[in-house]
N, C-alpha and C positions, 0 to 999 in steps of 0.2 A: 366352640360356641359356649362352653359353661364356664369358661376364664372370662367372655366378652358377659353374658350373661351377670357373672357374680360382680366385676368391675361396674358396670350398668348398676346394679343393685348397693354397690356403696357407695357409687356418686350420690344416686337420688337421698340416701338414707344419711349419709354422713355431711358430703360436702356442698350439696345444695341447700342444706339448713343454716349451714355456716355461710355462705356466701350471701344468700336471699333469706333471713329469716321470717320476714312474712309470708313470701312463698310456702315458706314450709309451714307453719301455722294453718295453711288454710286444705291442705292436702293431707292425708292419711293412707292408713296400709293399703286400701283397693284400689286410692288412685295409684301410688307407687308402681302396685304390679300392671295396672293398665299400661303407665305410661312402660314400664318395663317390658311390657311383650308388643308394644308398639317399636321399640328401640329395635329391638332382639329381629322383630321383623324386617323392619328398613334394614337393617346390619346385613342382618341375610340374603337380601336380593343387593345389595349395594357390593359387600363383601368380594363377589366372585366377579363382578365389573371390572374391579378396581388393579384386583390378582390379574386379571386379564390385560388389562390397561400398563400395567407396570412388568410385565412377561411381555409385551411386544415393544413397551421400548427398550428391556433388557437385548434382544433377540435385533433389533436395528443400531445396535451401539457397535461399531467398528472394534472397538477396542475386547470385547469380550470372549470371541474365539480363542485370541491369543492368549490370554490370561488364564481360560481354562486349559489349554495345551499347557501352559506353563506349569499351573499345579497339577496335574494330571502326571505330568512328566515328573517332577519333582517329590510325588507323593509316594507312598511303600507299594501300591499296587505296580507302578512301573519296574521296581526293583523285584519285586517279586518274581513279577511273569519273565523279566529276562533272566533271574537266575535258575526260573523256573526251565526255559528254554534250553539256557546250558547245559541244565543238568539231564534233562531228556536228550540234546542232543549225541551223547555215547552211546544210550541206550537206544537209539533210533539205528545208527551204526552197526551195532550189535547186530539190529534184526534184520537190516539190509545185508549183512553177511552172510548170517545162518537162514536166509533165506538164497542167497547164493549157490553156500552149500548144498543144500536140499534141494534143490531148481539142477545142480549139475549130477548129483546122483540120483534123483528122479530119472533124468533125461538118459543119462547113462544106462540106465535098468533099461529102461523103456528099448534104447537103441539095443540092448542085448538080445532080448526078448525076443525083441522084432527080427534079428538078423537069422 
């Protein structure tokens, strides 16, 4: 809002003199900031319409699933996670072993014990 706000503020200020200059002759600083918080307002309730308006026809375009899979796919987070995978996968291994190990001389104690 203070980018849409200050852009508001050098239309009225700069290029509405230029284009209308009797306009501007007849207006001064309080009308400016009137019309200026009248803009800023409409902006505001129009603003999240519009977002809304252009997010549902983003979201009914055929084409856009794929397009996201494609960079998604194509992008370093995908590279990441599967070398990330890889590289867990030894260590996964590892503990599926040594949990092995320990599962059969658990059980072995256990069976002495008892016998």
């Amino acid at each position: 809002m203070p980018q849409i706000e200050s852009h508001i503020d050098f239309f009225l200020r700069e290029k509405l003199p230029k284009s209308m200059p009797m306009v501007a002759m007849l207006i001064g600083d309080k009308t400016i900031g009137q019309i200026k918080e009248v803009f800023v307002s409409e902006i505001s309730v129009l603003f999240p319409q519009l977002i809304g308006q252009y997010a549902d026809g983003l979201l009914e375009d055929d084409r856009l699933y794929p397009m996201l899979t494609e960079k998604l796919q194509s992008a370093a987070v995908y590279s990441y996670i599967s070398g990330t995978q890889s590289k867990l996968k030894g260590l996964f291994s590892k503990v599926k072993w040594g949990a092995l190990v320990f599962g059969l001389i658990y059980g072995l104690l256990i069976g002495l014990i008892a016998a």
